[in-house]
C-alpha positions as CSV (number, residue, x, y, z in Angstrom):
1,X,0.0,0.0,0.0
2,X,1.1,3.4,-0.9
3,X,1.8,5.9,1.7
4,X,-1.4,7.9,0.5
5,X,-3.8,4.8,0.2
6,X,-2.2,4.3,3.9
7,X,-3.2,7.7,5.0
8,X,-7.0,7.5,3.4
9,X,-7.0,4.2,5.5
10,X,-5.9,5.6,8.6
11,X,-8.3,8.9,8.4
12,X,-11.1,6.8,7.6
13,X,-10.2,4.4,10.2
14,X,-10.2,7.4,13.3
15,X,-13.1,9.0,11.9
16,X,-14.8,6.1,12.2
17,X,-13.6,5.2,15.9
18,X,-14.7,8.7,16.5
19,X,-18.1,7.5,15.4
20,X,-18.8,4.7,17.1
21,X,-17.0,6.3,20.5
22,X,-19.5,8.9,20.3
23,X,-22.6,6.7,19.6
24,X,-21.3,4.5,22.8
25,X,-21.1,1.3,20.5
26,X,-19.0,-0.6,22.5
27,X,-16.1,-2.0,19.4
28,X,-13.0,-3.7,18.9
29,X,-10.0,-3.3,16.0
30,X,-9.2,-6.9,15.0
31,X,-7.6,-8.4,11.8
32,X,-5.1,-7.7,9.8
33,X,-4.9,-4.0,11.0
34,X,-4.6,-5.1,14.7
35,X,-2.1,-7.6,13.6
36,X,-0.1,-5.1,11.8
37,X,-0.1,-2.9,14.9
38,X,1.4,-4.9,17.4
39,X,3.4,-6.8,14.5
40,X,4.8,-6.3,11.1
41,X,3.8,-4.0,8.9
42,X,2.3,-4.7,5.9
43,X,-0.2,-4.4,2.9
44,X,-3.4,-3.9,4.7
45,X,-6.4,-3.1,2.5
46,X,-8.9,-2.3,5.0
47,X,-9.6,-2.4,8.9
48,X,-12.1,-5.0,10.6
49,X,-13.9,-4.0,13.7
50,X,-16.4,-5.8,15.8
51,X,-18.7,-3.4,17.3
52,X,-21.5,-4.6,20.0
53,X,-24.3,-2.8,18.6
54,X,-28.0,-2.9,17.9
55,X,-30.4,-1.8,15.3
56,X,-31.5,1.2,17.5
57,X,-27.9,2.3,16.6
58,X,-28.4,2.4,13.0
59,X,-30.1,5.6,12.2
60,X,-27.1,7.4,13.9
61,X,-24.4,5.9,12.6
62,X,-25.4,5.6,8.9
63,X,-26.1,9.6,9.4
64,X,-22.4,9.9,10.6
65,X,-21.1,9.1,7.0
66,X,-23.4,11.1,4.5
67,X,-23.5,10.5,0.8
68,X,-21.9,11.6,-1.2
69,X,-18.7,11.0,0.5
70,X,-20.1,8.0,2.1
71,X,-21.2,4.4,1.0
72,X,-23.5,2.9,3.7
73,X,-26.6,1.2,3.0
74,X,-29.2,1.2,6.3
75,X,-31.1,-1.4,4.8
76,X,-27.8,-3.6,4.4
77,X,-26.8,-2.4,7.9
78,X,-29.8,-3.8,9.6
79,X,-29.6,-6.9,7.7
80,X,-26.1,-7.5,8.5
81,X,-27.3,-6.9,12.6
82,X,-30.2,-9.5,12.1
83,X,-27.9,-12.0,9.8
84,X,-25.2,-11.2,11.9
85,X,-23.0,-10.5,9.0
86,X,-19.9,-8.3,8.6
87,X,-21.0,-4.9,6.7
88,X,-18.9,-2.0,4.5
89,X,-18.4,1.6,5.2
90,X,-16.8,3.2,2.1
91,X,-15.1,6.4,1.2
92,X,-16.2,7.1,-2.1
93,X,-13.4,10.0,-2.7
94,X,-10.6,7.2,-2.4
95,X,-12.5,3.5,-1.7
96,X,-11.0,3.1,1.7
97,X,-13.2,0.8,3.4
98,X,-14.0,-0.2,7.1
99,X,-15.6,-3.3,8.0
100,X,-18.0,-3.8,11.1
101,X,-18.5,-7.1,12.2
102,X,-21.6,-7.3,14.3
103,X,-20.5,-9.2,17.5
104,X,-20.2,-12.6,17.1
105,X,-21.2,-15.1,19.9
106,X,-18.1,-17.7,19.6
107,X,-16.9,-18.0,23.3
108,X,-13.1,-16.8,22.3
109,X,-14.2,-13.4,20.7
110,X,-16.9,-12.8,23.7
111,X,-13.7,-13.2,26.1
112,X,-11.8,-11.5,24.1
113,X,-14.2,-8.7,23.8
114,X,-13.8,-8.6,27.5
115,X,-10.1,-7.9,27.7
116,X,-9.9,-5.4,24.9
117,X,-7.8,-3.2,25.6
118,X,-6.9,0.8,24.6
119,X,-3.6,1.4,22.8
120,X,-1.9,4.4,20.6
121,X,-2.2,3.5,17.2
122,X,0.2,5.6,15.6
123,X,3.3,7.8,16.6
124,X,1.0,11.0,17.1
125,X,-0.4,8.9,20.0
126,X,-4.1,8.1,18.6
127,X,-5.5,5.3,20.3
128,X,-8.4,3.2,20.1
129,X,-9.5,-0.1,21.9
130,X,-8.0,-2.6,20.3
131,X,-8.1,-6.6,20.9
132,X,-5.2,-7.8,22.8
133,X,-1.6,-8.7,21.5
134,X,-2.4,-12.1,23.6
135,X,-5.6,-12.8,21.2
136,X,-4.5,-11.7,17.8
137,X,-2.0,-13.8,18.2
138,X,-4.9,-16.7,18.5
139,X,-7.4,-15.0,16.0
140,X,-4.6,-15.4,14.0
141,X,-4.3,-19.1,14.3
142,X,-7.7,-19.6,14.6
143,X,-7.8,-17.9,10.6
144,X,-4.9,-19.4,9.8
145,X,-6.5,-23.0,10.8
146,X,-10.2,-22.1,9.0
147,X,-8.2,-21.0,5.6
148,X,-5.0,-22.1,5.6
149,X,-3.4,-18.9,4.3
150,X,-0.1,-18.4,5.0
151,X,-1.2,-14.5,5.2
152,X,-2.8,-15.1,9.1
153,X,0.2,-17.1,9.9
154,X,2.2,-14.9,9.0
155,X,0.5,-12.0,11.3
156,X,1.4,-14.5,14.4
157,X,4.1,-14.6,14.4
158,X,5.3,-11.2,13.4
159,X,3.4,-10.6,16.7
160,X,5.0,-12.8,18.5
161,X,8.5,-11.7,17.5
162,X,8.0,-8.1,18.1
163,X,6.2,-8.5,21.3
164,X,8.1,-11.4,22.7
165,X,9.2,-9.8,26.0
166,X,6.1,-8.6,26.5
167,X,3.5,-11.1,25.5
168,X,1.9,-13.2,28.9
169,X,2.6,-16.4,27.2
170,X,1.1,-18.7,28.9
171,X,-2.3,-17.2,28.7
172,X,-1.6,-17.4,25.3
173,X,-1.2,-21.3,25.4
174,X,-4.1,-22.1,27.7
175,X,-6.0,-20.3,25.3
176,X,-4.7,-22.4,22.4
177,X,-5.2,-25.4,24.1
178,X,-8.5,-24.6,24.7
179,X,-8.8,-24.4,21.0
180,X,-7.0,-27.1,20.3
181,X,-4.3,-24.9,18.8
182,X,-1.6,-26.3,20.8
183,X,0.2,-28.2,18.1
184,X,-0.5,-24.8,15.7
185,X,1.1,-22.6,18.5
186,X,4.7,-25.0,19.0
187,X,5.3,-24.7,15.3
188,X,4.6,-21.0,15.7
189,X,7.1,-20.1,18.8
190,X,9.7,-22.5,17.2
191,X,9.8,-20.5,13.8
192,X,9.8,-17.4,15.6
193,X,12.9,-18.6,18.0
194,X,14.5,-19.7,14.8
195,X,13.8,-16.7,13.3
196,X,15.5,-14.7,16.2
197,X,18.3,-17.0,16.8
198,X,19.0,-16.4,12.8
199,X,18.5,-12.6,13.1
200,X,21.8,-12.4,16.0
201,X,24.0,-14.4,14.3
């Protein structure tokens, strides 16, 4: 990504925190971009967030991105609330687009919901509640497991390596073992530690 496509990313991306911290819709940054925060930098085309939300929220927040500037359907809004369906925010001027993901009820992303966490985003010190560096790093292998792409794996452990004297580890495992991620998780730290090992030589 270009450093101006990364720019119309980013000022889409804290005008629509902005949004949703002023409607009180409880959210979380996951995915790539949350990844790519804690981790490695790289392409990122767009920004997932699960937001807690409800339809009496939708009048307000489609008003909060007018057309023209704007692509937001209410219609496709409420059905992606009832369906409970990931749905789009555009900017038309340069197709930066946000995804909301309406709160899913899987056990790991309702705990994980729970220990989301603020953080500064960027060097100006923005910040925005983000899921932890603990459960991307699961989320990660969870995608990585339902896809196989190398992309999600990838995330992990540039996670991992950046954050390794910070990261509580062992909730980490527990939490993979819960989801029988165990095996997933070895592989993981032992690339990584090669990785490291390889990088101080």
């Amino acid at each position: 990504m270009g450093d101006t496509q990364d720019r119309e990313l980013h000022e889409l991306f804290a005008y629509a925190v902005r949004v949703l911290e002023q409607l009180e819709i409880p959210y979380m940054v996951v995915g790539g971009f949350a990844a790519t925060t804690y981790g490695v930098p790289r392409l990122t085309i767009d920004v997932d967030i699960v937001v807690d939300m409800d339809l009496g929220h939708v009048r307000s927040l489609v008003a909060a991105f007018p057309e023209p500037d704007y692509y937001i359907s209410e219609d496709s809004v409420r059905g992606s609330l009832v369906r409970r369906i990931p749905f789009n925010i555009i900017d038309s001027n340069t197709a930066a687009k946000v995804d909301m993901v309406p709160m899913p009820r899987d056990p790991f992303t309702l705990a994980a919901f729970d220990r989301r966490r603020r953080i500064a985003y960027d060097t100006e010190g923005h910040s925005a509640v983000f899921i932890t560096a603990e459960d991307i790093v699961v989320a990660k292998l969870l995608a990585h497991r339902a896809t196989e792409s190398e992309k999600h794996l990838r995330d992990a452990q540039g996670v991992v390596m950046m954050r390794w004297d910070s990261l509580d580890m062992e909730s980490i495992r527990r939490t993979c073992q819960k989801a029988g991620l165990a095996d997933l998780l070895t592989d993981l730290l032992e690339t990584v530690r090669r990785d490291m090992e390889g990088d101080s030589d």
